[in-house]
C-alpha positions as CSV (number, residue, x, y, z in Angstrom):
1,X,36.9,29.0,-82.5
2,X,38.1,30.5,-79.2
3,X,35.0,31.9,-78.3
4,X,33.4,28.3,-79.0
5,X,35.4,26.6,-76.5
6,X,34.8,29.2,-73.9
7,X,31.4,29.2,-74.2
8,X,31.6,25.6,-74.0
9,X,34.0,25.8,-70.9
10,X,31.4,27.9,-69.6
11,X,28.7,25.3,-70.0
12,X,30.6,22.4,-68.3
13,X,31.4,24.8,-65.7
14,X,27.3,25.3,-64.9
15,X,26.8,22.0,-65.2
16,X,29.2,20.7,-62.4
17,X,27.4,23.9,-60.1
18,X,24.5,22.2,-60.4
19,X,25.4,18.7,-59.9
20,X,27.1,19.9,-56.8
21,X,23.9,21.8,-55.5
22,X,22.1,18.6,-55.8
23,X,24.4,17.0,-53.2
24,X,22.9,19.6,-50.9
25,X,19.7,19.1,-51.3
26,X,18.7,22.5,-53.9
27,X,17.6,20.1,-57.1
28,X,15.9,16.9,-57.3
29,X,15.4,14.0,-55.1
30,X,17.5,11.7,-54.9
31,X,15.4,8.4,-55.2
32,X,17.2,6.1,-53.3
33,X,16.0,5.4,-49.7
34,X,17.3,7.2,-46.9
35,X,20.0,5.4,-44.7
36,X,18.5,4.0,-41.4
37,X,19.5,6.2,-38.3
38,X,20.1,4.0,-35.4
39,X,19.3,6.2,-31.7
40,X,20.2,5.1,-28.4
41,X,17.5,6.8,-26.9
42,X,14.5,4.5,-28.6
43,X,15.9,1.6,-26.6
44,X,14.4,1.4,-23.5
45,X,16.8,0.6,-20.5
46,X,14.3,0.8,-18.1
47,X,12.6,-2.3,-18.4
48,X,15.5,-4.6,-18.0
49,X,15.3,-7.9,-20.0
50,X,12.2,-8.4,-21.9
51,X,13.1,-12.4,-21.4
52,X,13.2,-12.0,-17.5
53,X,11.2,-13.3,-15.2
54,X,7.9,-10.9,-14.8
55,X,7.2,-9.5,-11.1
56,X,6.2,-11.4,-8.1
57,X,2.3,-9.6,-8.4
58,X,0.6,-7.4,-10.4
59,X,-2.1,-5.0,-9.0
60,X,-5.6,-5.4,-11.4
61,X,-7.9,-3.1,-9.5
62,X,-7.7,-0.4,-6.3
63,X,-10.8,1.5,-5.0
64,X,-10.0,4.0,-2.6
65,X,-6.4,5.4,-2.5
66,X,-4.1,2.6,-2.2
67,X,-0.4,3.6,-1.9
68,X,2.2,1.2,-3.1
69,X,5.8,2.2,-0.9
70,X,4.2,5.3,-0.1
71,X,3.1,5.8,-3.7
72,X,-0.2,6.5,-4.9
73,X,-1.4,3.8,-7.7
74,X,-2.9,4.3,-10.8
75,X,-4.5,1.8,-13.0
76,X,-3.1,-1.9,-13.2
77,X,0.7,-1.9,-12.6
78,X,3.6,-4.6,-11.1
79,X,4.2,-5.1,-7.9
80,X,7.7,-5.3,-7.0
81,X,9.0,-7.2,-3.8
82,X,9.0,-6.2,-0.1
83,X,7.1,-2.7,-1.2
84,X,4.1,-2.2,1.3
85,X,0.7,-2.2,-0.3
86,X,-1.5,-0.3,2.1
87,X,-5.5,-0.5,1.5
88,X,-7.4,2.2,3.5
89,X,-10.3,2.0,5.5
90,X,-13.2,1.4,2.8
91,X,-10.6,0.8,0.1
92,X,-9.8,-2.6,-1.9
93,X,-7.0,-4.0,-3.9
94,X,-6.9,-7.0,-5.9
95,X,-3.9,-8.4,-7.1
96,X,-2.7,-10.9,-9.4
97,X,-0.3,-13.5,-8.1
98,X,2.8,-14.5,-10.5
99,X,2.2,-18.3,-9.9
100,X,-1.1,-18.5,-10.4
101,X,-3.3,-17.2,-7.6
102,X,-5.0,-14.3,-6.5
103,X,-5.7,-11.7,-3.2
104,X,-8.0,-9.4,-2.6
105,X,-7.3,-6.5,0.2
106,X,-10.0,-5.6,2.6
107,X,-9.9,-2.1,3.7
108,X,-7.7,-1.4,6.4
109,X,-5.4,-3.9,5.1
110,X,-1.3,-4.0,4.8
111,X,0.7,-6.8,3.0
112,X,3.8,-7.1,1.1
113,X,3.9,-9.1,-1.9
114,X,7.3,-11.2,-1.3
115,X,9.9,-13.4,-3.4
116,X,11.9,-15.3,-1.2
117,X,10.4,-19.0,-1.7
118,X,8.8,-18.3,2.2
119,X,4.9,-17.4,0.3
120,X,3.5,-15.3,-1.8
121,X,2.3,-12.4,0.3
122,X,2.7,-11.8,3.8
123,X,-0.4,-10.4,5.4
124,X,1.0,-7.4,8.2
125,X,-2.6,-6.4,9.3
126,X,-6.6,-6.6,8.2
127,X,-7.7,-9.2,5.6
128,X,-7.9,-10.8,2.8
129,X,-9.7,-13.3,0.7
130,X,-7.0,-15.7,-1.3
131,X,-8.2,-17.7,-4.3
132,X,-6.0,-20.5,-6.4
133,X,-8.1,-21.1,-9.7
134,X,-7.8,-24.8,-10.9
135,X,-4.2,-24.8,-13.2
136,X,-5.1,-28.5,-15.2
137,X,-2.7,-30.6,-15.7
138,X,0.3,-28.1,-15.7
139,X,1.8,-28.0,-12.3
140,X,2.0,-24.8,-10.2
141,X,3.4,-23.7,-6.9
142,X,0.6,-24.2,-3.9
143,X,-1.1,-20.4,-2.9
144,X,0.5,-19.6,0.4
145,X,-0.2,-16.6,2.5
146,X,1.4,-15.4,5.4
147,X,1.2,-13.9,8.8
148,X,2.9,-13.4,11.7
149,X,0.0,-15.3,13.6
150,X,-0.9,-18.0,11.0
151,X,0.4,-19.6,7.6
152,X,-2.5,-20.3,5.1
153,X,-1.7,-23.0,2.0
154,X,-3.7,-24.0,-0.6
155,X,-2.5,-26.9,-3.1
156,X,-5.0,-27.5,-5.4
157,X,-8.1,-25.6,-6.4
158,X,-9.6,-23.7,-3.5
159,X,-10.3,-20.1,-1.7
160,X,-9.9,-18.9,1.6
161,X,-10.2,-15.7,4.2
162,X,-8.0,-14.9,6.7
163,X,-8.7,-12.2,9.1
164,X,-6.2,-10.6,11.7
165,X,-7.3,-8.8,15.2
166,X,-5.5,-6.3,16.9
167,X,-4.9,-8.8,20.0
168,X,-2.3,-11.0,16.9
169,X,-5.0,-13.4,16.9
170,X,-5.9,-14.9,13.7
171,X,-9.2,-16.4,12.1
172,X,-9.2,-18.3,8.7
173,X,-12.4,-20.2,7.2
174,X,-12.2,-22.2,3.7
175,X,-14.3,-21.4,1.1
176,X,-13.6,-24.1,-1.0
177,X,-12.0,-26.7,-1.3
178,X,-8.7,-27.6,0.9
179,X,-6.3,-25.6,3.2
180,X,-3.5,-26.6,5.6
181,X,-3.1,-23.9,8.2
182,X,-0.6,-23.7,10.8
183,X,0.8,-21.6,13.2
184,X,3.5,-18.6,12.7
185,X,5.3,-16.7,9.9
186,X,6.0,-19.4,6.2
187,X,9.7,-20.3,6.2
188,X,11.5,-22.6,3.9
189,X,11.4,-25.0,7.1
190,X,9.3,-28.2,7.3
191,X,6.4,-27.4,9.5
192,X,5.6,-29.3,13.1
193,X,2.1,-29.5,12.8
194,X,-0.4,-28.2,9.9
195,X,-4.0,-28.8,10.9
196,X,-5.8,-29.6,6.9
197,X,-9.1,-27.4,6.9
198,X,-11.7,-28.6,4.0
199,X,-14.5,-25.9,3.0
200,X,-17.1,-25.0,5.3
201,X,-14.5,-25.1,8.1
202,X,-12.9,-22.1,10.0
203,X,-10.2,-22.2,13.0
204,X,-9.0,-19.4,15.2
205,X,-5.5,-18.8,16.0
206,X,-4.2,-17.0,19.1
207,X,-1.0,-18.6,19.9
208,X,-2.5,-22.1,19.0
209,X,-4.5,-23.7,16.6
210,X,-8.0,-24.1,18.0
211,X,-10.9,-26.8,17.6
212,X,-12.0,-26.1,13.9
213,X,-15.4,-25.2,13.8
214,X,-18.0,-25.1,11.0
215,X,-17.5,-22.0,9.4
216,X,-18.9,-19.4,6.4
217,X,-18.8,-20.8,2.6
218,X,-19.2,-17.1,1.0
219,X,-16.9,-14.3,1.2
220,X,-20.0,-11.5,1.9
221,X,-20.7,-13.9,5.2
222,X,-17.1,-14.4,5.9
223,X,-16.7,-10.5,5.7
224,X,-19.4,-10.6,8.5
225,X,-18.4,-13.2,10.8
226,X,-14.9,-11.3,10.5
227,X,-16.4,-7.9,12.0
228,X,-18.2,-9.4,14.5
229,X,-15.1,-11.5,15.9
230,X,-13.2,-7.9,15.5
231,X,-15.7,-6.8,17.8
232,X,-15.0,-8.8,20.6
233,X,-11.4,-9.6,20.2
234,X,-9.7,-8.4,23.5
């Protein structure tokens, strides 16, 4: 009878071995689920809040090596505020405007995409060609670029190139359909004069608003008149 209960002892004994090795993972699987492991690291802090408001300009397309604040850029990426976008000779850029519109970036070109209320982008040197796509019904914020020579709006539908010249001369012909140019840097200020340029038309700006003349209705011929005004700016 003793050596029953021994041997039974015994058994119990080999039993609870077992049971415990199964807590450490030596017998079968435990079917219930896994608990959930929560990691800091697979939240990503980088990208602020998803719900934010998205950057002032996103850059769609670059041929040649266009550097973004010195850096050279790869593919379609944001453009952040105040950061100099520079377009070498024979290069392009085209960029996507938050509000609405969009820019392309001739070659020899240097803007900064700004978000102070002032415009959109502010040209610094070469040119550009600015278009505002019809928006409907939903209202939208008018397309205005800017340069230290000349302010270029658009309200509704419409497209526009502005050219600079070493001498701070400006030129700007409209495309399609209206434009109200006037003289200087964009401010938050209401404006003394702004001369209303309808497609077909182009004006020069060297300190004044000239006479508007008739003026190029396709970008390739804008391009051209451009150059040849280059040519015999002072």
């Amino acid at each position: 009878m003793r050596a029953l209960s021994v041997s039974l002892a015994l058994g119990l004994l080999s039993l609870g071995l077992v049971a415990c090795g199964d807590d450490e993972g030596s017998g079968a699987p435990d079917p219930r689920p896994a608990p959930t492991r929560r990691h800091t690291h697979d939240v990503d802090t980088q990208r602020g809040d998803p719900h934010g408001d998205p950057p002032p300009a996103r850059l769609l397309r670059t041929e040649g090596g266009v550097t973004i604040d010195g850096a050279a850029t790869h593919g379609e990426m944001d453009v952040e505020p105040d950061k100099p976008i520079v377009v070498p000779e024979g290069g392009r850029a085209v960029l996507q405007l938050r509000d609405g519109g969009r820019v392309e970036l001739d070659g020899g070109s240097r803007a900064l995409v700004t978000d102070d209320g002032g415009a959109q982008l502010l040209l610094i040197t070469g040119a550009l060609w600015a278009v505002q796509p019809p928006s409907g019904n939903a209202p939208r914020p008018p397309l205005r670029i800017s340069s230290a020579a000349v302010t270029a709006e658009i309200g509704g539908a419409g497209e526009l190139y502005l050219a600079l010249f070493d001498s701070g001369a400006a030129w700007v012909t409209v495309l399609g359909g209206m434009a109200a140019i006037s003289i200087g840097e964009a401010d938050n200020r209401r404006r003394l004069r702004a001369l209303e340029l309808g497609g077909g038309h182009a004006v020069a700006v060297a300190g004044r608003l000239a006479e508007p003349t008739e003026g190029p209705s396709r970008l390739s011929a804008a391009r051209e008149a451009a150059a040849t005004l280059a040519t015999a700016d002072p």
